[in-house]
C-alpha positions in Angstrom: 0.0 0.0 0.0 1.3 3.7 -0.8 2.8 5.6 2.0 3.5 8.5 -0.4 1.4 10.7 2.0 3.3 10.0 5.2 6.6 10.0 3.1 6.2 13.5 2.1 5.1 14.9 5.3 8.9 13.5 6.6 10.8 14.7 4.0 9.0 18.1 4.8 10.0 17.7 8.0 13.5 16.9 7.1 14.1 19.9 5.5 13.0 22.3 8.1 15.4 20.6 10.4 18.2 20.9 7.8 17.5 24.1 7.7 17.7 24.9 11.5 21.2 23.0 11.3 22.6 23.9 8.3 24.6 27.2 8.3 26.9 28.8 5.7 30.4 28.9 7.6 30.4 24.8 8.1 32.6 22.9 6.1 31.6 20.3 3.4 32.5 17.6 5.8 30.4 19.1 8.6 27.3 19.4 6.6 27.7 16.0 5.2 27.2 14.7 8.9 24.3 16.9 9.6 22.5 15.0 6.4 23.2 12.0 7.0 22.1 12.4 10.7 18.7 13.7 9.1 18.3 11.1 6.9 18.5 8.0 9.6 16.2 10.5 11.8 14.0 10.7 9.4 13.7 7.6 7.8 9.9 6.2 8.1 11.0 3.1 10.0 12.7 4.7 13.1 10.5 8.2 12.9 7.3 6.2 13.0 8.6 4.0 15.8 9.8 6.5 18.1 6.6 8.7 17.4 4.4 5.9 18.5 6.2 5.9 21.9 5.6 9.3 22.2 2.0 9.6 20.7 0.5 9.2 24.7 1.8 12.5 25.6 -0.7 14.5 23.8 -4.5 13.6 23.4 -6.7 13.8 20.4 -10.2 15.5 21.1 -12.5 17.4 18.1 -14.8 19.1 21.8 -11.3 19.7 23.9 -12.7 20.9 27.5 -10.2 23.6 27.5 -12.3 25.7 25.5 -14.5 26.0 28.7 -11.7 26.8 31.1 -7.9 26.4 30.2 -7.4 24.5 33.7 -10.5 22.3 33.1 -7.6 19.4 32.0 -6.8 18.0 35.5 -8.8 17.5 38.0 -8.2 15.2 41.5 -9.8 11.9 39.9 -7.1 12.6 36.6 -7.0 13.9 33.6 -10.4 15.1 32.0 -11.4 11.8 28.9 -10.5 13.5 25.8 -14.0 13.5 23.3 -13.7 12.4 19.5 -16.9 12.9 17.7 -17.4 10.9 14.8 -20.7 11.9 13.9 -21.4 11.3 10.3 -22.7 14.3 7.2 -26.2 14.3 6.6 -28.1 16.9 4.6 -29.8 18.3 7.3 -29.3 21.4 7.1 -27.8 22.1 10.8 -24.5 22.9 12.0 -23.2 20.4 14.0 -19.8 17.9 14.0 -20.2 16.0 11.3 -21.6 18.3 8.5 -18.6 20.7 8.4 -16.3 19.3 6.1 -12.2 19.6 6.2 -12.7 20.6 10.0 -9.6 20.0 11.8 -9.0 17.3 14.8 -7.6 19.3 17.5 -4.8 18.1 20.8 -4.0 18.8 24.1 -1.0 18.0 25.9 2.7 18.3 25.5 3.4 20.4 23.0 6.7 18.5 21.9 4.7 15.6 20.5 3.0 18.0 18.0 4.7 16.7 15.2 3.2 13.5 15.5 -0.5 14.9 16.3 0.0 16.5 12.6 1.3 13.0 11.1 -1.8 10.9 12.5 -4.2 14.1 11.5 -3.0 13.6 7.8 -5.4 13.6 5.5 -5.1 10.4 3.0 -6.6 10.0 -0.4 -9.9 9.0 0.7 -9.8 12.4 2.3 -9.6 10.3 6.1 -7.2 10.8 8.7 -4.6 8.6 9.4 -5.3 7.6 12.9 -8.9 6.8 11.6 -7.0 4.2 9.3 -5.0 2.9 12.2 -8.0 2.7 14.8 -9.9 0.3 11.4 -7.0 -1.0 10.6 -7.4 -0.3 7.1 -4.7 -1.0 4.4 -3.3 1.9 4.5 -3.6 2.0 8.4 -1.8 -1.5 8.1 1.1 -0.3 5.8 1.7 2.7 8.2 1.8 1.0 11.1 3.9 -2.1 9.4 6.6 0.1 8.0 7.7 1.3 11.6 9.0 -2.6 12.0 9.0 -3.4 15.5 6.1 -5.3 16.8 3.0 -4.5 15.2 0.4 -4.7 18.0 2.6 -2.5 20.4 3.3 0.4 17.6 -0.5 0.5 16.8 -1.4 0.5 20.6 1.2 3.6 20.9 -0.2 5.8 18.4 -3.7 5.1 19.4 -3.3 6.2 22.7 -4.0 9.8 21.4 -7.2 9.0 20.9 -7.6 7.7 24.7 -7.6 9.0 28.0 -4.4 8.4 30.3 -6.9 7.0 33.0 -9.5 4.1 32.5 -12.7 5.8 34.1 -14.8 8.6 32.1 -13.5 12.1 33.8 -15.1 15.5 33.5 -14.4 18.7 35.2 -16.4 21.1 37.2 -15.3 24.0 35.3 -17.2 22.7 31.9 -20.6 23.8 31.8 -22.6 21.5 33.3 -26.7 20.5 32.5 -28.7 18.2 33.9 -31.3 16.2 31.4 -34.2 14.8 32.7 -35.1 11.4 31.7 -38.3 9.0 32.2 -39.6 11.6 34.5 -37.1 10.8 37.8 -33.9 10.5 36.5 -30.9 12.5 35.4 -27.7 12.8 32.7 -25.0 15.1 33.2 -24.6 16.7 30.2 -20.5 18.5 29.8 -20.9 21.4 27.3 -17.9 21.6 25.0 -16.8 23.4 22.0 -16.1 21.9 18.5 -12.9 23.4 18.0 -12.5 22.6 14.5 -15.8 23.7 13.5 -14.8 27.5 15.7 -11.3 27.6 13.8 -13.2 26.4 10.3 -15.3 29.8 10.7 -12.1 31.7 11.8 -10.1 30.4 8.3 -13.3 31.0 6.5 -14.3 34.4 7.4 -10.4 35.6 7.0 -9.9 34.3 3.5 -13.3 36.5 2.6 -11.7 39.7 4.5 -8.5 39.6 3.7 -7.7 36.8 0.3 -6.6 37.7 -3.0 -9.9 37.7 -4.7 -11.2 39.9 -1.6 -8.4 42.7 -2.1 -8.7 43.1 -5.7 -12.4 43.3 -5.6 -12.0 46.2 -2.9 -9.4 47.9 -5.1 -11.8 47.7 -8.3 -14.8 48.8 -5.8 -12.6 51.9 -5.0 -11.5 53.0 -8.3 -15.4 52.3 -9.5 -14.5 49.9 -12.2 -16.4 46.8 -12.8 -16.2 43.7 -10.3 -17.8 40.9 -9.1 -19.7 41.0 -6.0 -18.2 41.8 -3.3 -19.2 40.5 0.3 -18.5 42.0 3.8 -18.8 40.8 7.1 -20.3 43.1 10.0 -20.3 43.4 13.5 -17.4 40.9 14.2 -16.6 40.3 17.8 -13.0 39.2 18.6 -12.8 36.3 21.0 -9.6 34.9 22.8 -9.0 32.0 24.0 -6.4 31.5 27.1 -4.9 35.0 27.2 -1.4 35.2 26.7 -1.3 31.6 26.6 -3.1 29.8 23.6 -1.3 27.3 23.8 -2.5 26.2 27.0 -5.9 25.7 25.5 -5.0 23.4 22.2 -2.7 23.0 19.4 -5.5 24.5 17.0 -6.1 27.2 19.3 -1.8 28.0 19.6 -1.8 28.1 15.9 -4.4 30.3 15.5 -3.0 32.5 17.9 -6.2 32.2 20.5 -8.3 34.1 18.5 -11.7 33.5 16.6 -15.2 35.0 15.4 -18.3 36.1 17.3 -21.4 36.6 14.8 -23.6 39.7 16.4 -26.2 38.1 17.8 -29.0 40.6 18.7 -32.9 39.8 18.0 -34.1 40.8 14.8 -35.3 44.6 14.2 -38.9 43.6 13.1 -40.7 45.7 11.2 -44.5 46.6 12.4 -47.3 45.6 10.4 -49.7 47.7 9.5 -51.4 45.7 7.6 -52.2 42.2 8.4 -53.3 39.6 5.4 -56.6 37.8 6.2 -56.9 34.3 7.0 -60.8 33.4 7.1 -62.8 36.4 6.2 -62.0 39.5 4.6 -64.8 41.6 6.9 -64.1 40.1 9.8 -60.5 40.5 10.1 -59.7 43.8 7.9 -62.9 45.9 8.4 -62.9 46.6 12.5 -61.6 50.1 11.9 -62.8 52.7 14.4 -63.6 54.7 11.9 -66.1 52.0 10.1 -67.8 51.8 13.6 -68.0 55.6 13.5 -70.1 55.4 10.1 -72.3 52.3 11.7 -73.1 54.4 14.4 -74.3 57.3 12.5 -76.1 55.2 10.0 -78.0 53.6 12.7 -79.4 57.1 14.1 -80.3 57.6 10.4 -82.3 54.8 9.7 -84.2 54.6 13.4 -85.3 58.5 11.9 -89.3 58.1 11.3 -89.3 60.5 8.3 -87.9 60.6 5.1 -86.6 64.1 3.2 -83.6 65.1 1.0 -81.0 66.0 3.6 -81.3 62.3 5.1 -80.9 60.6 1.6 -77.4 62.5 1.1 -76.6 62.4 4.9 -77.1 58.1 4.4 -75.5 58.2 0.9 -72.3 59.8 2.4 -71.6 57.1 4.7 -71.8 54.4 2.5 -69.5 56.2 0.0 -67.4 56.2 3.3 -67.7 52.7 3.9 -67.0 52.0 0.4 -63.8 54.1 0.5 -62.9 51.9 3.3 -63.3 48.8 1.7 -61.3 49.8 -1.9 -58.5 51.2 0.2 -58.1 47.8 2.6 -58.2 46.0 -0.6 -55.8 47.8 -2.3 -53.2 47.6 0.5 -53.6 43.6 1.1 -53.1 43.1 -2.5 -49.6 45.4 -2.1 -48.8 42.3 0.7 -50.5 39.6 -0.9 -47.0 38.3 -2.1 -45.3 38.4 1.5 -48.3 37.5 3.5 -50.5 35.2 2.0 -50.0 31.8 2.4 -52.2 29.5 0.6 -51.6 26.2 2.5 -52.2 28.2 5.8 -55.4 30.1 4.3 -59.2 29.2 4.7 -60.7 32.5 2.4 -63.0 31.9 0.0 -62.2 31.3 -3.8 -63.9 34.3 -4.5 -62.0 36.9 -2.1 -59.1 34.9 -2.8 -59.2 35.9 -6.6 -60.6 39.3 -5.2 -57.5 40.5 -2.8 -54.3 38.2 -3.9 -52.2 39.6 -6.5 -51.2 36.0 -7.6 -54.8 35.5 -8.3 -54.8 39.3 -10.7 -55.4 37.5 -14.3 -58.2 35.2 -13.1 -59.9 38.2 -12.0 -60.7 39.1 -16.0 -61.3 35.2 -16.5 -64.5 35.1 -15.0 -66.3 37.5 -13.0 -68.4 35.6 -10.8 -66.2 36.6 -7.6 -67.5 40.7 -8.3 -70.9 39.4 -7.8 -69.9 37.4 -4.9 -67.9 41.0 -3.2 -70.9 43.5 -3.8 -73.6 41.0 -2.4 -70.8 40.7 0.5 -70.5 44.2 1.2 -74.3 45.0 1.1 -74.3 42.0 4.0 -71.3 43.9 5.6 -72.7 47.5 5.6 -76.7 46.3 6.8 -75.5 44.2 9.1 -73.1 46.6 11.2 -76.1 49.1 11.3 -78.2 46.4 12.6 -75.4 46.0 15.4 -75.6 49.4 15.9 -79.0 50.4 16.4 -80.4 50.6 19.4 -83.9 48.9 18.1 -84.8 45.9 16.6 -84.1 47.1 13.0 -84.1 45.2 10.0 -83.2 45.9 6.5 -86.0 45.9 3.9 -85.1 45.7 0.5 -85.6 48.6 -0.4 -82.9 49.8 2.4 -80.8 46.7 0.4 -81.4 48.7 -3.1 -79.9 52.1 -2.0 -76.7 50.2 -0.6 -76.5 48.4 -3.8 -77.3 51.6 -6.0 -74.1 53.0 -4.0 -72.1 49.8 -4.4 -72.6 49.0 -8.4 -70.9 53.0 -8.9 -67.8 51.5 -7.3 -67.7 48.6 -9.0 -64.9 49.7 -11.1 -62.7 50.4 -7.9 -63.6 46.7 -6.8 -61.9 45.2 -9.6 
């Protein structure tokens, strides 16, 4: 099986310690010795087996409990059991461990064993990390662990002790958030709140290479010389978090290496605008037409009506209020059909057909299809304006039809408006 992956990540590490060694005033003979010493320290067969004796000082952990508190390691039973989530993708939607992809694994521990921490965090072709091959024992876990020599069982054991806690029971700390979760009704789980620290430092990488990438600096510049560009994005209302003061490195290895600092989102409610106007959702005149000043008209139609006698200045005086009414009516309509297409909901709504076609604006070329619904909303409105003076009056009135034919000689000029 190809080792190719590990391989490199040596040789890269080979020549950083060259460099360190290497310095212009040595001799040929000097340097000679300083490469041949880096390539029997280097070799895959005795790195791998002295890295798996020293894989235990540092332990693997994608929710490390630092994050809570940086002295929430140790506590007086031991050391605090390291958490590796392997939760899986699924196209849920959420945010959670699992669905971020090319997240990093994160450590804790001595920081001298970090090279091997980034050896067993490499990803391999398949895109997994190597320890992850080790833990299955894959193939490629198999030729990793093989090409150290040595006994096989003991160098696997070694490098998988960064994935387990130094002591055998399951250790938390009292300075990680604690919950308790009720279960069947009388018990209890103590839940330990942690961070996903590869999912924080994810956002962190994410956020910088919008700010402050290539693409994001030239798209600026051509912003600021008003020459065509692609869209440009910016990120508000940042809040800078740290992590372990002066010492990130107290915290994690992904924390020390991104220097202890990450993102905050703001997080304030949402400014919500005020409705003015609220769509219906069962009845046009019950919901839209309770104005004040629609009760005002009732009212004064009522007096009107209860009036024995008959003479000019009534007829206009009872004519102006239901042009009033009417007014009333064509203006609600024509401001629910301005929110028709950002309030009404047609699984949620239980109007009629007919004011449906009458007050959506989805519903606007139906409306000259057929014209049964006008019928339906003049009759509605004649109901609408006898029946609030009915309310109204202080008698036992009721609308003859005559009464009805002066209401509809009013609606049928307003017809037009209606449509």
């Amino acid at each position: 099986m190809d080792v190719s992956i590990v391989t490199d990540y040596l040789n890269e590490r080979r020549e950083d310690w060259l460099k360190k060694k290497l310095k212009k005033s040595m001799s040929p003979e000097e340097i000679a010795k300083i490469e041949e010493e880096a390539q029997e320290r280097f070799s895959l067969q005795r790195w791998l087996e002295d890295a798996s004796r020293r894989a235990g000082q540092m332990s693997m952990s994608t929710h490390p409990c630092t994050f809570s508190h940086p002295s929430a390691r140790r506590t007086k039973e031991g050391s605090v059991t390291p958490v590796v989530c392997e939760a899986c993708f699924e196209a849920d939607g959420l945010l959670r461990s699992g669905n971020v992809r090319e997240s990093e694994m994160d450590a804790l521990g001595n920081a001298a064993v970090l090279d091997v921490y980034k050896l067993l965090d490499l990803r391999m072709d398949d895109g997994r990390r190597l320890i992850e091959h080790i833990k299955e024992e894959s193939e490629i876990g198999k030729a990793v662990v093989s090409s150290a020599g040595g006994d096989y069982e003991s160098v696997r054991e070694g490098f998988l002790a960064m994935l387990e806690s130094p002591d055998d029971a399951v250790v938390t700390s009292s300075k990680i958030k604690q919950v308790y979760f009720p279960i069947d009704g009388q018990n209890y789980h103590l839940l330990s709140i942690l961070s996903n620290s590869g999912i924080i430092y994810r956002l962190r990488r994410t956020i910088d290479r919008m700010r402050f990438g290539q693409e994001a600096k030239e798209r600026r510049e051509a912003r600021k010389k008003r020459e065509c560009a692609e869209d440009h994005m910016e990120i508000y209302d940042l809040l800078l978090l740290g992590y372990g003061g002066t010492k990130p490195q107290n915290v994690s290895v992904l924390n020390n290496a991104m220097g202890g600092r990450t993102y905050l989102f703001r997080t304030m409610p949402p400014e919500l605008l005020s409705r003015r106007v609220r769509f219906p959702k069962k009845d046009f005149f019950e919901e839209s037409l309770s104005s004040k000043e629609s009760q005002e008209h009732f009212k004064a139609l009522s007096k009107i009506v209860a009036i024995d006698y008959n003479n000019l200045n009534i007829r206009k005086a009872r004519k102006r209020h239901y042009e009033a009414l009417l007014e009333i009516v064509v203006e609600t309509m024509w401001s629910l059909r301005m929110v028709s297409d950002k309030q009404f909901y047609e699984a949620a709504s239980k109007l009629k057909t007919w004011q449906k076609i009458w007050l959506v604006e989805a519903y606007r070329d139906k409306r000259t299809e057929d014209e049964s619904w006008l019928k339906e909303v003049k009759e509605a409105i004649g109901r609408w304006i006898a029946g609030g003076i009915e309310r109204h009056s202080s008698k036992n009135l009721a609308f003859g039809s005559e009464e009805m034919k002066d209401i509809h000689t009013v609606i049928e000029r307003y017809e037009e408006a209606l449509r």
